[in-house]
C-alpha positions in Angstrom: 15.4 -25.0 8.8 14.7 -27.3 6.0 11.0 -28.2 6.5 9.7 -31.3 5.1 5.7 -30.4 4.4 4.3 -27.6 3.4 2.3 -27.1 6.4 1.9 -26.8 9.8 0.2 -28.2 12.2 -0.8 -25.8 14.2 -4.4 -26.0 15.7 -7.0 -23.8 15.0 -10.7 -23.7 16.2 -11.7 -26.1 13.3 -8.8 -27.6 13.1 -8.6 -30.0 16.0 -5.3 -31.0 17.6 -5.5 -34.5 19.1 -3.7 -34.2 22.1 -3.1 -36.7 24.8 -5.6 -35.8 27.2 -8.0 -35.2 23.8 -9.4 -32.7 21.4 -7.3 -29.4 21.5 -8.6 -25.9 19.6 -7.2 -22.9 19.6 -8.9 -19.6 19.1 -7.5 -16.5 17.9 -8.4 -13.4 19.0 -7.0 -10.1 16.7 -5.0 -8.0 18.8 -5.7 -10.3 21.7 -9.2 -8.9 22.3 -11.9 -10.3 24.1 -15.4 -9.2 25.2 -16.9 -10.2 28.5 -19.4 -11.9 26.7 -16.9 -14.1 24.5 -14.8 -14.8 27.5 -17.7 -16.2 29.7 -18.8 -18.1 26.8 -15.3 -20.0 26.5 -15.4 -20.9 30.5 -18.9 -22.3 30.0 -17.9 -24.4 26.8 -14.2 -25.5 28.9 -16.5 -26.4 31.9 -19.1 -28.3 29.6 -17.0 -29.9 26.9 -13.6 -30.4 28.2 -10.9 -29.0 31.1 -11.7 -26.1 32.5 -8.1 -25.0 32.7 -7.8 -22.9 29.5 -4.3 -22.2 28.0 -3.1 -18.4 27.1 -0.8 -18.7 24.2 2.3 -16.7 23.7 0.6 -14.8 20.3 -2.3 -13.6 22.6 -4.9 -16.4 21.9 -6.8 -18.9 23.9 -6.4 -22.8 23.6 -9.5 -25.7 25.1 -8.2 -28.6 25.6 -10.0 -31.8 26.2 -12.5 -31.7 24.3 -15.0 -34.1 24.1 -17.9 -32.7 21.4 -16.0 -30.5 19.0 -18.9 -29.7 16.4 -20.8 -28.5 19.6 -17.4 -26.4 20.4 -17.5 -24.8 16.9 -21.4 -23.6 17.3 -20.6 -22.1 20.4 -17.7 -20.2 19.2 -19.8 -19.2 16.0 -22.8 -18.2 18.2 -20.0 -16.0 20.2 -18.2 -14.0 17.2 -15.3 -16.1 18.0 -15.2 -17.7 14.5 -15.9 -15.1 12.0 -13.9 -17.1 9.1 -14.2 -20.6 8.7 -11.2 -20.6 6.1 -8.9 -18.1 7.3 -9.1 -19.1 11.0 -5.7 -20.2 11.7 -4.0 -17.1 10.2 -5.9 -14.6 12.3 -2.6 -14.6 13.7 -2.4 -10.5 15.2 -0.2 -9.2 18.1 -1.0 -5.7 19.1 0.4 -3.6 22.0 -2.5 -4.5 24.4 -2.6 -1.2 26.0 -2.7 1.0 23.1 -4.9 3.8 23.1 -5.4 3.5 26.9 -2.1 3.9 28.5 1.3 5.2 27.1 2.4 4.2 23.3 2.8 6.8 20.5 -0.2 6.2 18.5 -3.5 3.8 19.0 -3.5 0.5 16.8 -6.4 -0.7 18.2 -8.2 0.1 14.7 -4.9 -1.2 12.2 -5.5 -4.4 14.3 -9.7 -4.5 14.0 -8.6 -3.7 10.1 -6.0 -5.9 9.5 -8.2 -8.7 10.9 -11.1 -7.8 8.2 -8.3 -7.6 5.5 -6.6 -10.7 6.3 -10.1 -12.6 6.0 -10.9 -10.8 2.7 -7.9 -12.1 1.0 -8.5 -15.9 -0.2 -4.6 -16.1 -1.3 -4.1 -15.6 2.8 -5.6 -18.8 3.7 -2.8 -20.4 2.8 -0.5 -18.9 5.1 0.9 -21.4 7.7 -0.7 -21.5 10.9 2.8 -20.2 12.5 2.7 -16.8 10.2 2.0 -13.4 12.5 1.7 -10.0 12.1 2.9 -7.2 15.0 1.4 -4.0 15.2 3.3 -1.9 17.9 2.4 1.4 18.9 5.7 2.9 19.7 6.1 1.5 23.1 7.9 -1.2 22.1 6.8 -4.0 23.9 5.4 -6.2 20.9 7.9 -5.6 18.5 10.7 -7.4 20.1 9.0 -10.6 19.5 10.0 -10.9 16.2 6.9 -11.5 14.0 7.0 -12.5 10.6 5.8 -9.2 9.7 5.5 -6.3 11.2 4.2 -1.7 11.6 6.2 -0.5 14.2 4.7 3.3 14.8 7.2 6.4 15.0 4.8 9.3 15.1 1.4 9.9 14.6 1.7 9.8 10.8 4.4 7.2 10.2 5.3 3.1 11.0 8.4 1.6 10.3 8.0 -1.8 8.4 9.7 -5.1 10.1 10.3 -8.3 9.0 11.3 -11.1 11.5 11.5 -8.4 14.2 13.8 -6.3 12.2 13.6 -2.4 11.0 13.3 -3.2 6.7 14.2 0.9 6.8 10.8 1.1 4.4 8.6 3.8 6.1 4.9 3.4 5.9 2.1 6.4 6.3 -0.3 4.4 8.9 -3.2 4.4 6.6 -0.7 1.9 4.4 0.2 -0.4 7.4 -2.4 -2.6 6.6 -2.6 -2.8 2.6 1.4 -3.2 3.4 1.2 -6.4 5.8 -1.2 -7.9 3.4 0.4 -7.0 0.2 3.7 -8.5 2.2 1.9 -11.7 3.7 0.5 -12.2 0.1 4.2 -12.4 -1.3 5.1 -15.2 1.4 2.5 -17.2 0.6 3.7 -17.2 -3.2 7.5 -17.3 -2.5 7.9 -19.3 0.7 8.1 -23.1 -0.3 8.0 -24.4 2.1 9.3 -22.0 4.4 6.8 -21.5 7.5 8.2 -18.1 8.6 9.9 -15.5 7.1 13.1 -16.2 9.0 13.1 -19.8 6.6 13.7 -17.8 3.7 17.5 -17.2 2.1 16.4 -14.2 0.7 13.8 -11.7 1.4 13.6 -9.3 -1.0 10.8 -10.5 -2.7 8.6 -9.7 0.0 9.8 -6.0 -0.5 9.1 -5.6 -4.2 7.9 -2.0 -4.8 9.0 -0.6 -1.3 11.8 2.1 -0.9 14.0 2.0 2.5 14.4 5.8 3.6 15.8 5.2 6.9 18.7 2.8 7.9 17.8 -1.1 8.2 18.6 -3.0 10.7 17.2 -2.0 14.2 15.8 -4.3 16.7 14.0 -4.0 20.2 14.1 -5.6 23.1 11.8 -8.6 23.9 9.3 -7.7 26.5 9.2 -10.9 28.8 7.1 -9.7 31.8 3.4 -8.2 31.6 2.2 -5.1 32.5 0.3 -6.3 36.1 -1.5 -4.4 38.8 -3.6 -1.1 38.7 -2.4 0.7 35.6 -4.4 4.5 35.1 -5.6 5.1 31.4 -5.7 8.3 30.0 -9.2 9.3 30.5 -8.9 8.8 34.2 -10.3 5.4 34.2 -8.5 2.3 35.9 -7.0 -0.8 33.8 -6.1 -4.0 35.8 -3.3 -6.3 34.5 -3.4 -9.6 35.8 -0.7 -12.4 35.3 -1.5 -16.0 35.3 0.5 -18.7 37.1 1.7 -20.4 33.9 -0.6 -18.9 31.3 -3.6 -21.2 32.8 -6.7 -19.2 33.3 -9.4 -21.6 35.2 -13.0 -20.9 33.7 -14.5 -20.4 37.2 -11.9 -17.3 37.1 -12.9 -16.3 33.7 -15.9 -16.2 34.6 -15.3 -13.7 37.1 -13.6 -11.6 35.0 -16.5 -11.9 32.7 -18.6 -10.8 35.3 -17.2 -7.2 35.4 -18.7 -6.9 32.5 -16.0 -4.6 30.7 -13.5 -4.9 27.8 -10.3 -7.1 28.2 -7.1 -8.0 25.8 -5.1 -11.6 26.7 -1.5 -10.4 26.3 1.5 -12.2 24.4 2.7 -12.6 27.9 -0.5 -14.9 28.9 -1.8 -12.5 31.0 -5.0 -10.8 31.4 -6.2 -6.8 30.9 -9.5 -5.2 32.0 -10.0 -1.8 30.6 -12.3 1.3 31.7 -12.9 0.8 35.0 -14.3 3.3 37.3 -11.9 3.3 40.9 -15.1 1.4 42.7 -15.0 -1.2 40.4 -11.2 -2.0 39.7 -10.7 -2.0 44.0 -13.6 -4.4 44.5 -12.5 -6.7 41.0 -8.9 -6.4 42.3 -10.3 -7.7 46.0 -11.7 -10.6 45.0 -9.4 -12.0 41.9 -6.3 -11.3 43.6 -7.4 -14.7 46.4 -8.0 -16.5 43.4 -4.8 -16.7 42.4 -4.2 -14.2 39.3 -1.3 -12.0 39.7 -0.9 -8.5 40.6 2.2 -7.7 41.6 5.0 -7.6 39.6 7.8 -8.7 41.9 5.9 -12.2 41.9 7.9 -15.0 40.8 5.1 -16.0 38.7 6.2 -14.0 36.5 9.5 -15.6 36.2 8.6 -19.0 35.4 7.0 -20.3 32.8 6.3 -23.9 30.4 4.6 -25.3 28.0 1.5 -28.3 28.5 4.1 -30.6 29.6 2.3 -33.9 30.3 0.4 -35.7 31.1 -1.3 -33.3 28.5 1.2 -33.8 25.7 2.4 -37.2 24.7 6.1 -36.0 23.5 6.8 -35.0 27.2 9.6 -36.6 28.9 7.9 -34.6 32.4 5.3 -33.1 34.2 6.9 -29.3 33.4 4.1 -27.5 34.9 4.6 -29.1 38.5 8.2 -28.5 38.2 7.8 -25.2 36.8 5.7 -24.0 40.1 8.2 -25.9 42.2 11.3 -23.6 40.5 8.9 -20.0 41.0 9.6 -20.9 44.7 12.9 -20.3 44.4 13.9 -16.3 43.2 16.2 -16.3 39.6 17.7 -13.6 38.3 16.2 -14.4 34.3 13.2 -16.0 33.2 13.2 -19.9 33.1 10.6 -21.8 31.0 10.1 -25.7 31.1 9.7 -27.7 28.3 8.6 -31.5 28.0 10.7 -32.1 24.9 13.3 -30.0 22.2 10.5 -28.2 20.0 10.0 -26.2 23.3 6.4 -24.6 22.3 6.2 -21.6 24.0 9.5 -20.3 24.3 9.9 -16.4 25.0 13.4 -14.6 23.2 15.5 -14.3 26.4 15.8 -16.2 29.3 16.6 -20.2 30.0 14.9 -22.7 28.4 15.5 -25.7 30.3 14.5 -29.5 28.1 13.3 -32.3 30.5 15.0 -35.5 29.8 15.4 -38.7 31.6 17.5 -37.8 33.8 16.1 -34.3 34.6 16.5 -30.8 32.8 19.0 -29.8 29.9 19.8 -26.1 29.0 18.9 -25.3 25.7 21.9 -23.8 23.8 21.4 -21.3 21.6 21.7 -21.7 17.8 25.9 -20.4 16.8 
């Protein structure tokens, strides 16, 4: 794709998106982590400043819309750890496997995640990157690295990641204490090479990105996109309980966050706009399980919530030809056998790999064909 600026324009929780219903911001959270504390914070500042229907994005971050008092937004999110780097804020863009260390998965990359965070801020040349650039960090399980970041550490064993670009094995092999120089040193690279390419899959040739690295293994392996969220009571490997929770089209209300909040433990928002509460005793995850499940969030994963999905739509976005979201809950009424998400217009924000995309036009919905 031949862009036509150099940048994006991709929100941020400085840089304010005006929306039709008003201010948007969008806050990134590294690996998709959240404490209890940040998360009740963000209901309080949705229910005081704006809508109190907060968006999960598709990269594991949060979005506020309608906002009325931005500069108060910004001291909140400061006050909450939510903004540790005023200049790199928009490329704090991390996906890690959200259950890492606590359920399945070869290795934990909960720390290359905390670390690559700290590293991305410490390198000025990164806060040029575009606001669309974002790193994967899988550990082993697959689920993240069918997403097809820009770049990526796919872990192997214990001892060794395989290095991805757009999704894709590069055949480089990395010791994990090298993932994240490696993503860096690679992001770095982009920035000086990329034009004005937005993602690595805009560039014609990628080998600069590579300089210095050595393929020892054959190139060229994908994985599967993950499409559906891990939901319900999942047991962690110390015996505690982890509860997955899927949101009817990635909208978490804040009087529900602040429930979750209230259980007072750690959580992760997911690529798949869904929610994760770690290290919960049995008493705690029946009674939290009890009372969200009436609310509304999603715990079993034959619903058809977790079919369906769409992006804003309007009357939120002003290049909508629809109102996706009511036609998107409509459509999870009705069983499919693949994913379907709705889109108000043909940049289709929020697509997942696989599935239907289906355009709203005048005279209803379009299926998106994919590129030849």
């Amino acid at each position: 794709m031949a862009r036509t600026r150099d940048h994006d324009a991709c929100p941020g929780a400085l840089t304010v998106h005006q929306a039709a219903d008003g201010a948007l911001v969008r806050i990134r959270l590294a690996g998709g982590a959240i404490t209890a504390a940040q998360l009740a914070t963000l209901a309080e500042v949705a229910t005081e400043y704006g809508s109190p229907a907060m968006e999960l994005t598709s990269r594991g971050n949060i979005q506020l819309r309608g906002l009325t008092d931005t500069a108060a937004v910004a001291g909140a999110l400061t006050g909450a750890g939510l903004l540790p780097s005023p200049t790199h804020e928009r490329v704090r863009n991390i996906v890690a496997s959200p259950l890492s260390g606590r359920s399945g998965g070869v290795a934990d990359v909960r720390g290359l995640a905390a670390g690559l965070d700290l590293a991305i801020q410490a390198e000025p040349a990164l806060a040029e990157l575009p606001g669309r650039f974002w790193f994967s960090l899988d550990d082993g399980r697959g689920d993240v690295s069918g997403s097809g970041a820009d770049v990526g550490a796919h872990v192997l064993d214990g001892d060794t990641a395989a290095l991805l670009l757009a999704g894709t094995d590069t055949g480089v092999r990395l010791a994990v204490a090298d993932v994240v120089p490696t993503l860096v040193d690679v992001a770095r690279r982009f920035v000086t090479t990329r034009g004005k390419a937005w993602r690595t899959t805009e560039l014609d040739d990628t080998s600069e990105l590579l300089a210095g690295l050595t393929a020892s293994a054959p190139a060229g392996t994908r994985w599967p996109p993950t499409v559906k969220p891990p939901v319900g009571w999942i047991e962690q490997h110390d015996g505690r309980i982890a509860l997955g929770a899927g949101l009817p089209l990635g909208v978490l209300g804040a009087r529900e966050a602040q429930f979750l909040a209230a259980i007072e433990a750690p959580m992760a928002i997911t690529p798949w706009r869904s929610v994760l509460v770690f290290d919960l005793d049995e008493g705690t995850a029946d009674v939290a399980l009890r009372v969200l499940a009436p609310m509304g969030l999603v715990f079993d994963e034959n619903s058809p919530w977790l079919d369906v999905s769409a992006c804003t739509g309007s009357p939120g976005c002003a290049k909508s030809a629809a109102d996706v979201r009511s036609d998107a809950a409509a459509a999870a009424a009705t069983p499919s056998p693949t994913h379907r998400h709705f889109v108000g217009c043909d940049r289709a924000c929020g697509s997942p790999p696989v599935g239907e995309v289906l355009i709203a036009t005048e005279d209803g919905y379009r299926l998106r064909q994919p590129p030849p």
